[in-house]
C-alpha positions as CSV (number, residue, x, y, z in Angstrom):
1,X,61.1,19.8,111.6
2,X,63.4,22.6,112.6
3,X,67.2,21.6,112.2
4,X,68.4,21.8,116.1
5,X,65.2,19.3,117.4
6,X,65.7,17.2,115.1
7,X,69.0,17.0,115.8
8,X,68.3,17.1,119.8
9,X,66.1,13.7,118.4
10,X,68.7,11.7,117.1
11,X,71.5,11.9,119.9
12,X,69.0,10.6,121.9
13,X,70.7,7.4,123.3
14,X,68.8,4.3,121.6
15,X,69.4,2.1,125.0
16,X,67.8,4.6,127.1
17,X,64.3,5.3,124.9
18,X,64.5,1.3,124.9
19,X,64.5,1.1,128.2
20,X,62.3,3.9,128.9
21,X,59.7,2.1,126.8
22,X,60.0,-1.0,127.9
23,X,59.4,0.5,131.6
24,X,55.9,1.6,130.4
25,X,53.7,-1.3,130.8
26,X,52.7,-1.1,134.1
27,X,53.2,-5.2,134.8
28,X,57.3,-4.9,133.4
29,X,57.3,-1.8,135.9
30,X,55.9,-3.9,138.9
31,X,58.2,-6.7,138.3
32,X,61.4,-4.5,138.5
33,X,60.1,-3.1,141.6
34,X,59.3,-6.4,142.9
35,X,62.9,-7.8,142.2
36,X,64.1,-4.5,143.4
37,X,62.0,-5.3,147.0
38,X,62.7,-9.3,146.8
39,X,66.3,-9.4,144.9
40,X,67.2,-12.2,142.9
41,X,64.1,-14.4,142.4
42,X,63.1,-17.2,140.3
43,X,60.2,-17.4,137.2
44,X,58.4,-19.3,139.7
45,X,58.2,-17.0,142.2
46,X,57.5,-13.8,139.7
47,X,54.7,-16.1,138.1
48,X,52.9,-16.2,141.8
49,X,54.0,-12.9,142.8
50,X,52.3,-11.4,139.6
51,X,49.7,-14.2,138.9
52,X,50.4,-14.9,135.9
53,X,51.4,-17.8,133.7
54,X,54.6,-18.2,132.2
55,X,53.0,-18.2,128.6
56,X,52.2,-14.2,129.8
57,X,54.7,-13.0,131.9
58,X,58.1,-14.5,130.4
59,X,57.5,-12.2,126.8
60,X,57.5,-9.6,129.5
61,X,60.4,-10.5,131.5
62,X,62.2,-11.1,128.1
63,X,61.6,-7.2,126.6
64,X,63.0,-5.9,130.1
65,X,66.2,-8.1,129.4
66,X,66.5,-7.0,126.1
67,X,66.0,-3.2,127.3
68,X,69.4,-4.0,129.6
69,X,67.1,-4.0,133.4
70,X,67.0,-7.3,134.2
71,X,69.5,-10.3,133.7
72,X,68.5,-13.6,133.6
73,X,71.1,-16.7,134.6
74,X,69.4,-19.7,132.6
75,X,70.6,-17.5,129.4
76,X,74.3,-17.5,131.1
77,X,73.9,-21.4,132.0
78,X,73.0,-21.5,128.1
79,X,75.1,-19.8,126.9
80,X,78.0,-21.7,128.6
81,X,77.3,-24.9,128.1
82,X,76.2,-24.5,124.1
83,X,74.7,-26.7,122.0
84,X,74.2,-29.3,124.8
85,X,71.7,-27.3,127.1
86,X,68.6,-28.7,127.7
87,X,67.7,-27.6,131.2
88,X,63.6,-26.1,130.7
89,X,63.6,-22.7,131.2
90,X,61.1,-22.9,134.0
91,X,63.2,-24.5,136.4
92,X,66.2,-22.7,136.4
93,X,65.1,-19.5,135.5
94,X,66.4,-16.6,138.1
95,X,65.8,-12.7,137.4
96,X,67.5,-9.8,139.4
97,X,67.3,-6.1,138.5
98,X,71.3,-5.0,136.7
99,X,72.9,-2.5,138.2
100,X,71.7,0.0,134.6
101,X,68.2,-1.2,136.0
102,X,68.0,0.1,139.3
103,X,70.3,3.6,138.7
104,X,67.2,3.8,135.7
105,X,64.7,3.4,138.6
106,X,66.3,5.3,141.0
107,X,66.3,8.2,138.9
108,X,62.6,8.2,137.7
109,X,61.9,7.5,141.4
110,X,63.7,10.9,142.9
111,X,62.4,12.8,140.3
112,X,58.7,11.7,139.6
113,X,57.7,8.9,142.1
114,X,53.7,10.2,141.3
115,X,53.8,10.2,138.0
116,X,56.2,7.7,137.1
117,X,54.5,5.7,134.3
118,X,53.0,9.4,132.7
119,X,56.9,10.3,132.9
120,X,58.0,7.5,131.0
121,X,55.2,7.2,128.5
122,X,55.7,10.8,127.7
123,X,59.6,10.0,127.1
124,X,59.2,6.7,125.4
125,X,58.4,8.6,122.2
126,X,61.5,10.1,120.9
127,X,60.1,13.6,119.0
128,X,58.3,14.0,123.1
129,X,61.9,13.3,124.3
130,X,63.7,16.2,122.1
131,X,60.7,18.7,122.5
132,X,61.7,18.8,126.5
133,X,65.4,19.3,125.9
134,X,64.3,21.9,123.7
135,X,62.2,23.7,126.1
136,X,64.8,23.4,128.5
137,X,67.4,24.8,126.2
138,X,65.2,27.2,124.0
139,X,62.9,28.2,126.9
140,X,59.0,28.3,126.7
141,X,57.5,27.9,123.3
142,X,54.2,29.1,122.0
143,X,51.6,26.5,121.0
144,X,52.1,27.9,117.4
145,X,56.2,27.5,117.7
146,X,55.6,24.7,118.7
147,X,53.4,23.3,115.5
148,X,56.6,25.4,113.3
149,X,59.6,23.7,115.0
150,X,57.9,20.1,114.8
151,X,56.4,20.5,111.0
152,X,53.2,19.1,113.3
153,X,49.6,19.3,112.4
154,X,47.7,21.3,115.4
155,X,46.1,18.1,116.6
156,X,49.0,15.9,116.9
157,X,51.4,19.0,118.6
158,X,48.2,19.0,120.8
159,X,48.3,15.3,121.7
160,X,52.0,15.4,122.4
161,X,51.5,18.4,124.6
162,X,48.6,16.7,127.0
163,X,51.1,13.5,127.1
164,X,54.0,16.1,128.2
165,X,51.7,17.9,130.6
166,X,50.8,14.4,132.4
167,X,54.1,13.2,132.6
168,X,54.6,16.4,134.6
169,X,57.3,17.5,132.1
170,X,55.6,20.7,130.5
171,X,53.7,23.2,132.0
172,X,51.1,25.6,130.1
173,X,50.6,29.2,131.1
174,X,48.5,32.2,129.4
175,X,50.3,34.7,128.4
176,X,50.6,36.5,124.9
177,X,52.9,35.8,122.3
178,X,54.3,38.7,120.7
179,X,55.4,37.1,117.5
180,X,52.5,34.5,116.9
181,X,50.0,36.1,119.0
182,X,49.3,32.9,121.1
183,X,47.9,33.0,124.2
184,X,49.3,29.3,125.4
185,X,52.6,29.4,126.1
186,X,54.5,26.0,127.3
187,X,57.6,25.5,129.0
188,X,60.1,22.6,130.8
189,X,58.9,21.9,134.9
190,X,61.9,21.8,137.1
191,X,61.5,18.1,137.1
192,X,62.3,17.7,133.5
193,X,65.3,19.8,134.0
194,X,66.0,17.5,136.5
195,X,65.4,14.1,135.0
196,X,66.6,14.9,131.0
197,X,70.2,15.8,131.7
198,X,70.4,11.9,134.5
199,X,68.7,10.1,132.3
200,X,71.5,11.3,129.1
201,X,74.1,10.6,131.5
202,X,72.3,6.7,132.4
203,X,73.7,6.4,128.9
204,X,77.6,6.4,129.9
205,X,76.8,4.2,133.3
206,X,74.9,1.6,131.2
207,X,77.9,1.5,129.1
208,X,80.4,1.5,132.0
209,X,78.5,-1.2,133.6
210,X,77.9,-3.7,131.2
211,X,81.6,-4.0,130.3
212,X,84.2,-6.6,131.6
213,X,87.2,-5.3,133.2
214,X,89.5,-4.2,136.1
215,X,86.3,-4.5,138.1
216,X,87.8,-2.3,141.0
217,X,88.6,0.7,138.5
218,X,85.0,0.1,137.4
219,X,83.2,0.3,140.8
220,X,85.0,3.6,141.1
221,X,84.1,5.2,137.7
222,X,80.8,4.2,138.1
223,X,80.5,5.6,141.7
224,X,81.5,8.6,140.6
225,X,79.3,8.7,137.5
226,X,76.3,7.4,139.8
227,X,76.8,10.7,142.5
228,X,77.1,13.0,139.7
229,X,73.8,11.6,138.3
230,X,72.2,11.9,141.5
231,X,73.3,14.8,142.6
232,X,74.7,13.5,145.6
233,X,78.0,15.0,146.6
234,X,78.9,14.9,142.8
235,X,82.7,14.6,141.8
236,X,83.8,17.5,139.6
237,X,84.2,16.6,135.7
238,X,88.1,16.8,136.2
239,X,87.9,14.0,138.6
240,X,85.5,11.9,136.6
241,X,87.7,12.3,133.4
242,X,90.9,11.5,134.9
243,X,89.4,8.2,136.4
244,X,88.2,7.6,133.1
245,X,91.9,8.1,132.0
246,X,93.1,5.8,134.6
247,X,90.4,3.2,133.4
248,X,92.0,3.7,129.6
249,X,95.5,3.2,130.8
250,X,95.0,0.0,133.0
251,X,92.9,-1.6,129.8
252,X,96.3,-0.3,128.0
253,X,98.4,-2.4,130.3
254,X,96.2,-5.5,129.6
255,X,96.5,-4.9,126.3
256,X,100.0,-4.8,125.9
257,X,100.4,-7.7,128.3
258,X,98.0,-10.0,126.0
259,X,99.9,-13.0,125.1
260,X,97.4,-14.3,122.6
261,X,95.4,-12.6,119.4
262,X,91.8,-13.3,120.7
263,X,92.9,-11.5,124.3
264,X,94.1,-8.6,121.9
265,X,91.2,-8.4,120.4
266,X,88.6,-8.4,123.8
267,X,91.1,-6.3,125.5
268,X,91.4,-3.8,122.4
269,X,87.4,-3.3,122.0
270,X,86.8,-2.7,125.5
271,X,89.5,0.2,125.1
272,X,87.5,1.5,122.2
273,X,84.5,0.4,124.3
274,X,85.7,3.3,127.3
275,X,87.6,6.0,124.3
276,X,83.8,6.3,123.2
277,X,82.0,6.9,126.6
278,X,84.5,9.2,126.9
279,X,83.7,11.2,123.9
280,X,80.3,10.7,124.3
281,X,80.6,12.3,127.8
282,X,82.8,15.2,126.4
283,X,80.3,16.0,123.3
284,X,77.6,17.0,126.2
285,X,80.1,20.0,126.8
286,X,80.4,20.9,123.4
287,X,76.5,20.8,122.8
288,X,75.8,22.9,125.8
């Protein structure tokens, strides 16, 4: 495998291809839409709402929580109360969509709404996932560059082209190749040069969002992370790093202020926590 896809494949966030694949099966997919309809509802009613049993659908609802898109308040009620819980899980079971979840959904939605599941099947395997940055980076490719850059045998390139093509994220042309001689020529749509670079980002809000702190510093971070990942009157990178900077140095304050070793500690990771986003966000300009 040539040296800058495979490196395009492993800085693929892990959170994101597990959430992408868990999105796949078409029953986890209605369920999210259904809590995203309904809001927060309880096993009971997603049993009815998707006839099914609970032996069937909570294995489903449980791989969406793991994937980060849905949270579920018997596991908090659990959690809390420790060794002494014994409430079943039937009858206080509630699921709603996290906020990860439906800025995930909102962004295959805008981009793909008709081929939604393609989309995400196609992305769920990460060597599918790199082969689109690629394209959009590289430009088109040649059926036959495309066998040389993935080390592929021409029927599995093949297979992983067709799954591309219905997910609406390549596009084949005829034209010939003047250094392999090909006639098939394949390329990034404008939709995957839309979705890749949102989906990358989903990376930074999933971490943003999931983390305890000054929840009003938070809500504005993630507002402004949220527009520039839907393109809707997106804040310029200067403004998004210095409210990331302004996130780092009220976590700072707390820190300083902690009275107590254990408040050290939470208050110390969630600054490490932010000082990676940040890097993580920053590295996108260095690899472009």
């Amino acid at each position: 495998m040539e040296k800058s896809l495979d490196a395009l494949r492993n800085s693929i966030p892990e959170p994101i291809l597990s959430a992408i694949h868990a999105l796949q099966n078409p029953r986890r997919f209605s369920i999210v839409l259904i809590l995203l309809e309904k809001g927060r509802q309880s096993l009971t009613y997603l049993g009815y709402a998707t006839q099914s049993e609970n032996g069937a659908l909570i294995p489903q609802l449980t791989a969406l929580e793991k994937a980060g898109i849905l949270h579920n308040d018997w596991h908090d009620q659990k959690n809390a109360a420790g060794e002494d819980f014994s409430r079943p899980v039937g009858e206080y079971s509630f699921f709603d969509v996290t906020p990860f979840g439906k800025q995930l959904i909102d962004v295959i939605a805008t981009s793909l709404s008709s081929a939604r599941l393609g989309l995400l099947k196609a992305l769920g395997n990460p060597l599918r996932f790199a082969l689109v940055r690629y394209m959009i980076e590289k430009g088109p490719v040649s059926f036959s560059g495309v066998a040389t850059i993935t080390g592929l045998q021409k029927s599995a390139v093949a297979s992983h082209l067709r799954k591309l093509e219905a997910g609406g994220l390549v596009e084949k042309s005829f034209s010939r190749d003047k250094h392999s001689g090909d006639y098939s020529i394949y390329a990034a749509t404008r939709a995957a040069s839309d979705i890749i670079p949102r989906l990358l980002l989903l990376e930074q809000y999933r971490d943003l969002s999931t983390r305890a702190m000054n929840l009003m510093v938070q809500d504005k971070v993630l507002k402004s992370l949220r527009e520039t990942i839907m393109g809707a009157a997106p804040s310029t990178d200067a403004e998004f790093f210095d409210q990331i900077l302004g996130m780092e140095r009220s976590i700072v304050d707390a820190l300083l202020a902690a009275e107590n070793p254990e408040e050290k500690r939470t208050h110390a990771k969630q600054l490490a926590n932010t000082c990676d986003a940040l890097k993580k966000y920053a590295e996108t300009f260095l690899e472009s």
